[in-house]
ZALO-799698 format. One record per residue (C-alpha): y, z, x. Coordinates in steps of 0.001 Angstrom, whole numbers, padded with zeros to 6 digits, always signed. Layout:
N
YZX...
end
This chain:
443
+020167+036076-020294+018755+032216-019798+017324+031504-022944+014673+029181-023721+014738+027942-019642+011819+025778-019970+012185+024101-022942+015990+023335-024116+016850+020256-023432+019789+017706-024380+019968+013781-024454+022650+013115-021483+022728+010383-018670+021906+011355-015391+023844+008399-013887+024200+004714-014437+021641+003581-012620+019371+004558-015390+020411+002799-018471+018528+004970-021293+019311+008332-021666+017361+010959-020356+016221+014289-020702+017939+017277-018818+016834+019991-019063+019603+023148-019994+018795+025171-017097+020257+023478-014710+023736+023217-016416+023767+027011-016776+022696+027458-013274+025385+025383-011951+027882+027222-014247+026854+030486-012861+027246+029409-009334+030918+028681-010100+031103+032099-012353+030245+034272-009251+031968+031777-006453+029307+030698-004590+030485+027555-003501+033961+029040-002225+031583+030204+000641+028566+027747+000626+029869+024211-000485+025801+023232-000468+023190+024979-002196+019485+025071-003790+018923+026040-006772+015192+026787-008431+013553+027309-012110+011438+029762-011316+009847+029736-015016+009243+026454-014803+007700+026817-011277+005576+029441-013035+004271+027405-015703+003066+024464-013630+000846+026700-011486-000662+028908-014726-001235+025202-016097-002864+024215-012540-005241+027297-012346-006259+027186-015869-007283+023275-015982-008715+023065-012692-010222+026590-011649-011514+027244-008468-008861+028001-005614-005618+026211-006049-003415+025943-003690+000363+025319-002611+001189+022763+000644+003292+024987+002487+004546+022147+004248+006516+021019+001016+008269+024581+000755+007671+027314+003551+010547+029447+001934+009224+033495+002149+010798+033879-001103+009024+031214-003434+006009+031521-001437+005831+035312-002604+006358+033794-005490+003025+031536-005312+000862+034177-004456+001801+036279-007681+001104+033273-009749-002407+033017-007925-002224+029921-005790-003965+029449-002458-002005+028143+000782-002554+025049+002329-001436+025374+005859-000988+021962+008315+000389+024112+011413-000525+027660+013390+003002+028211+012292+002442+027845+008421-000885+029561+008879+001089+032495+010442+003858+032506+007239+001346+031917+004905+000087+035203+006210+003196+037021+006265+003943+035716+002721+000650+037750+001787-002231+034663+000988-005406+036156+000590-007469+034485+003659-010186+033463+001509-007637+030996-000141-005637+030114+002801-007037+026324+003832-006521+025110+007422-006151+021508+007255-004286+020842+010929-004559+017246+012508-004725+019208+016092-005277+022292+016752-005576+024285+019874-008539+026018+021502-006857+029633+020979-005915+028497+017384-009007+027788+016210-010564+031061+017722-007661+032919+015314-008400+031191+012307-012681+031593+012677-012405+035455+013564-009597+035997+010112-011556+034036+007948-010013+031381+006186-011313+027762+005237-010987+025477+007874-011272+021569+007593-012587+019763+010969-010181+016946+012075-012690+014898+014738-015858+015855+016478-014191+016291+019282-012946+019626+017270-016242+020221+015927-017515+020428+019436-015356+023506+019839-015852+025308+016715-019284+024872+018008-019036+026901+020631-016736+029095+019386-019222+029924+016238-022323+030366+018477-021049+033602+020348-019717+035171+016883-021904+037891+015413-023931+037495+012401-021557+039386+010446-018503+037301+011638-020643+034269+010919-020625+035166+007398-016888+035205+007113-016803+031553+008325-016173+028836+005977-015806+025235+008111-015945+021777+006241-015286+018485+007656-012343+016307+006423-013708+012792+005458-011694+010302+005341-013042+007878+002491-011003+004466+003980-009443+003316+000897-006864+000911-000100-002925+002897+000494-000972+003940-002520+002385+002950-003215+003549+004357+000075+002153+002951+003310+003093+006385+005274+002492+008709+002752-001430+007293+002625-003736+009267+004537-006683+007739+003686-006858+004192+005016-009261+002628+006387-007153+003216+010249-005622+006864+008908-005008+009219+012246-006638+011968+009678-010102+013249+009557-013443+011256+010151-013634+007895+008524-016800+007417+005376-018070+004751+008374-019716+007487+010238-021422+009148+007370-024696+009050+009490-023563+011751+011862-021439+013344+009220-024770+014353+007380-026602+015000+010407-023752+017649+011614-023700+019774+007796-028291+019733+008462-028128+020976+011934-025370+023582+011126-026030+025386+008265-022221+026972+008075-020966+023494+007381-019936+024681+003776-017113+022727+002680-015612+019411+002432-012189+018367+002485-010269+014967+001395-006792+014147+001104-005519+010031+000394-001832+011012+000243+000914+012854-001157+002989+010675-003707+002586+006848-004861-001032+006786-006218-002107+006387-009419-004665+009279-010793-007416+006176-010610-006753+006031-006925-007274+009244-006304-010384+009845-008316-011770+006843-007089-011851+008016-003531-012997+011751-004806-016166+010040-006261-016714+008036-002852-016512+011192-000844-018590+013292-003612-021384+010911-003630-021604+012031+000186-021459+015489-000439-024227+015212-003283-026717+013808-000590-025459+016234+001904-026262+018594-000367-030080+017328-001494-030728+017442+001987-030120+021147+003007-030325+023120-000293-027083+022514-001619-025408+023919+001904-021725+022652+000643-020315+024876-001728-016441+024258-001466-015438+021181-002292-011612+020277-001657-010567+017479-003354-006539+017290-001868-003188+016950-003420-001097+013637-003938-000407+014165-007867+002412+011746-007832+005722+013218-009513+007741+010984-011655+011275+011108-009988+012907+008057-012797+012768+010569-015619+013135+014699-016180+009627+014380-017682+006775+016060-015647+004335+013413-015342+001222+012983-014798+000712+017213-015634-002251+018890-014403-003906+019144-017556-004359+015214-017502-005504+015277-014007-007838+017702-014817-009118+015837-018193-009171+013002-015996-011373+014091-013211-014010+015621-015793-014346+012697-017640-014787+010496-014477-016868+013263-012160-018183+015975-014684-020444+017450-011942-017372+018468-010023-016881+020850-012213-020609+022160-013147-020316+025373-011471-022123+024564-007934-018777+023923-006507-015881+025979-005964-012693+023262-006489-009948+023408-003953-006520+021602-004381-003621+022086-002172-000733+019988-004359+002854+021024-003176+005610+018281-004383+004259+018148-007880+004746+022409-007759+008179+022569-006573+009734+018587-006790+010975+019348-010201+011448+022958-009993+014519+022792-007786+017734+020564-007960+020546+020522-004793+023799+020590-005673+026655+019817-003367+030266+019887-003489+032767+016717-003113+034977+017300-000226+036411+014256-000754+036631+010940-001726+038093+007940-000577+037629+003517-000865+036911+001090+001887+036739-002264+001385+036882-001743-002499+033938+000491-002710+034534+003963-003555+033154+006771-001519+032017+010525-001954+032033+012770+000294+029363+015183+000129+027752+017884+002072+023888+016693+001327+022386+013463+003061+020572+013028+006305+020255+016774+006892+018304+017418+003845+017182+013726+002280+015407+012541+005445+013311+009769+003645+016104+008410+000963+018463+007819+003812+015805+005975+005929+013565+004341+003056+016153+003322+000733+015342+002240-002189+011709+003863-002334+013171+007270-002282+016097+006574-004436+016918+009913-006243+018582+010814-009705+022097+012773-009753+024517+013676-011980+028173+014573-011737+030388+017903-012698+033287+018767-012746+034789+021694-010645+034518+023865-013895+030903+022454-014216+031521+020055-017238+028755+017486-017566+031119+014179-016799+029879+011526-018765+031905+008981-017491+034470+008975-020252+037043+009828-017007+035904+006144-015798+034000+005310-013700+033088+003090-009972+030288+001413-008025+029980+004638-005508+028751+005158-002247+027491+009202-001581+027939+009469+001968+026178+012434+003325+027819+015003+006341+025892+013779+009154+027514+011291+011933+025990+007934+011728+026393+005015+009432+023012+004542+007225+023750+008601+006237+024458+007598+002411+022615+009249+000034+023794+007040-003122+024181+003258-002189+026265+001344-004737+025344+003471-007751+027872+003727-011039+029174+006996-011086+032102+008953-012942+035249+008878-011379+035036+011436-008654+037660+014259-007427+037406+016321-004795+035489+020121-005829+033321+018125-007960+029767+018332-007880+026723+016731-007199+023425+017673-008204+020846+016229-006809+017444+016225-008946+013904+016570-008111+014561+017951-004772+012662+021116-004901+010132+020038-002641+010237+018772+001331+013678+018466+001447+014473+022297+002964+011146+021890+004842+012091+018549+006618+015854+020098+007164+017591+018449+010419+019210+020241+013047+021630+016723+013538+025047+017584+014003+024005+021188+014084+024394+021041+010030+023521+024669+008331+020550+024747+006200+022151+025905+002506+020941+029129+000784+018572+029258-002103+019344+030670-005594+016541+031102-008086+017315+031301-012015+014931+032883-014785+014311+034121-018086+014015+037844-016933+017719+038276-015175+021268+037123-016437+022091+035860-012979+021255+034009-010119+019249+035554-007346+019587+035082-003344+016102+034544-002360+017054+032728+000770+020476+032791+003180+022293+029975+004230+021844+029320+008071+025094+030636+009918+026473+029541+013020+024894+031950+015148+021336+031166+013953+021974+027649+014825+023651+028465+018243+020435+030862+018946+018022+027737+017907+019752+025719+020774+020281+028656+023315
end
């Protein structure tokens, strides 16, 4: 039995990178140790593994503070098994794709808190999503155009099912990411604050024009930012809403609560965002709106950890070198946006002891599986002196990496293990890719 999972922690150094101790958090050691217990890694060298308790407590906290419909990005984990997993805890799905509408059905979402927010979507997808029911978020008016004529030849009971908002784009400063920020001023999402004229004059001339929907990014802004361009957008929807009888009745206000990767501390938590927003916007939460948030990275980021085995290691030109199975094919935007999306890890040994560096230790390169140069995961990072069946774990990398995987080098996606306080063991909730799926992808 894991005891204590969320809360026993120890004072140990993730790496030298970091030069004051941090806090890590118990579970992961006695995952790891299990793994090696039951021989995982003599099969998969690469693996996921997830706190389930902890994933647990951050969406109680999120449903409790912010009430309304909360829901989970799919894009940030579309795994069947921890999206089961979201729909006992209560969360909604937030689906960017017909595909991750499709899974978020199959993972059993109720439609009434499944939220279509596609950048393009066909003719034949939005007929699907009107006649089923869930929310749907208007990209352009190009697409409103459509749902137009789509809504006018449903039948008044249908009609009463539908639930359509536009997605306004309040054109605000980016955050700390320039790609991550979807709400500048030139953003390729939803329909800029600049045509608020026609916005208002779309929600009076159709009265199922219920909902609103804004989203500034995904990590790198401070909660200020965000609120900032919530109040912009509200003050629209409060006119909107003086005009036709208080016609909007959903308001979404997005994800983008940024997670702290420098530290094992979850900050900011919901419960400040939520303070937060109801001390700068306390009408948001009178009761004549039904919130919606669709957060995924601050959910899962810190849930799950990736742990990889050394296959070897080796110098070149005085710099030492891992060899691990994790890089390009699962840290997309580390390898490519070094340093913004540097990441924490820590070393074991092969019987899973914590190495604190008392071995020795190097300036390391972590050079990742996949065949091309920049595919290092660690750039000249002080590690512990390395052998081969080592590990690495990875931290923080619960969310977007197994979503983003790459088919480069025809790599196979790891499985997933979850860990909790109910079972004395780790459980399979996802397989590890074999060569036949991959062959099949390609055939």
């Amino acid at each position: 039995m894991i005891n204590n999972i969320t809360n026993s922690r120890e004072e140990i150094v993730v790496d030298n990178q970091h030069s004051d101790s941090v806090n890590c958090l118990s579970w992961k050691k006695e995952a790891l140790k299990l793994a090696i217990d039951e021989k995982i890694f003599e099969k998969d060298p690469l693996i996921l593994l997830y706190n389930l308790d902890h994933f647990r407590s951050l969406a109680r906290e999120a449903n409790e503070q912010l009430g309304g419909i909360q829901s989970m990005a799919i894009k940030s984990n579309p795994v069947m098994g921890l999206m089961k997993e979201a729909v006992r805890c209560g969360l909604g799905a937030e689906v960017a794709s017909f595909g991750e509408l499709k899974i978020a059905e199959a993972a059993g979402f109720p439609v009434e808190k499944i939220i279509y927010d596609s950048p393009i979507k066909s003719q034949e997808e939005l007929e699907y999503a009107l006649n089923l029911g869930v929310k749907l978020n208007v990209d352009n008016f190009q697409e409103l155009d459509r749902i137009i004529a789509i809504v006018e030849k449903m039948s008044a009971e249908k009609l009463a099912t539908v639930c359509v908002g536009i997605r306004v784009n309040p054109q605000v400063a980016a955050g700390k990411y320039q790609d991550l920020s979807t709400g500048v001023p030139t953003s390729k999402f939803g329909i800029g604050m600049e045509n608020s004229e026609r916005i208002v004059q779309m929600y009076q001339t159709y009265k199922w024009l219920n909902n609103v929907h804004l989203h500034v990014g995904s990590q790198g802004f401070e909660m200020s930012q965000t609120s900032d361009a919530i109040v912009k957008v509200f003050e629209l929807v409060e006119h909107i809403n003086q005009l036709t009888n208080k016609q909007i009745r959903f308001f979404n206000i997005g994800g983008g609560l940024s997670v702290n990767f420098d530290s094992e501390k979850d900050t900011p938590t919901f419960s400040q965002y939520a303070a937060h927003l109801r001390e700068k916007l306390p009408r948001l939460f009178s009761g004549d709106y039904v919130v919606i948030s669709e957060f995924g990275r601050s959910y899962f980021a810190k849930s799950g950890v990736v742990v990889s085995k050394v296959e070897y290691t080796k110098q070149s030109g005085g710099r030492d070198i891992g060899v691990i199975h994790a890089g390009a094919n699962l840290f997309i935007r580390t390898i490519y946006q070094h340093p913004l999306w540097k990441l924490r890890v820590t070393a074991f040994s092969h019987e899973g002891q914590y190495l604190d560096g008392s071995n020795g230790s190097s300036i390391y390169d972590l050079a990742g599986p996949c065949c091309f140069a920049a595919d290092l995961l660690v750039k000249e990072r002080k590690l512990p002196h390395l052998n081969p069946n080592d590990f690495i774990m990875v931290h923080d990398s619960g969310a977007y990496m197994y979503s983003s995987y790459s088919h480069y080098n025809l790599r196979l996606a790891p499985p997933i293990y979850a860990i909790d306080s109910e079972v004395q063991n780790l459980r399979l909730i996802k397989k590890g890719e074999t060569i036949e799926d991959k062959i099949r992808f390609f055939s």
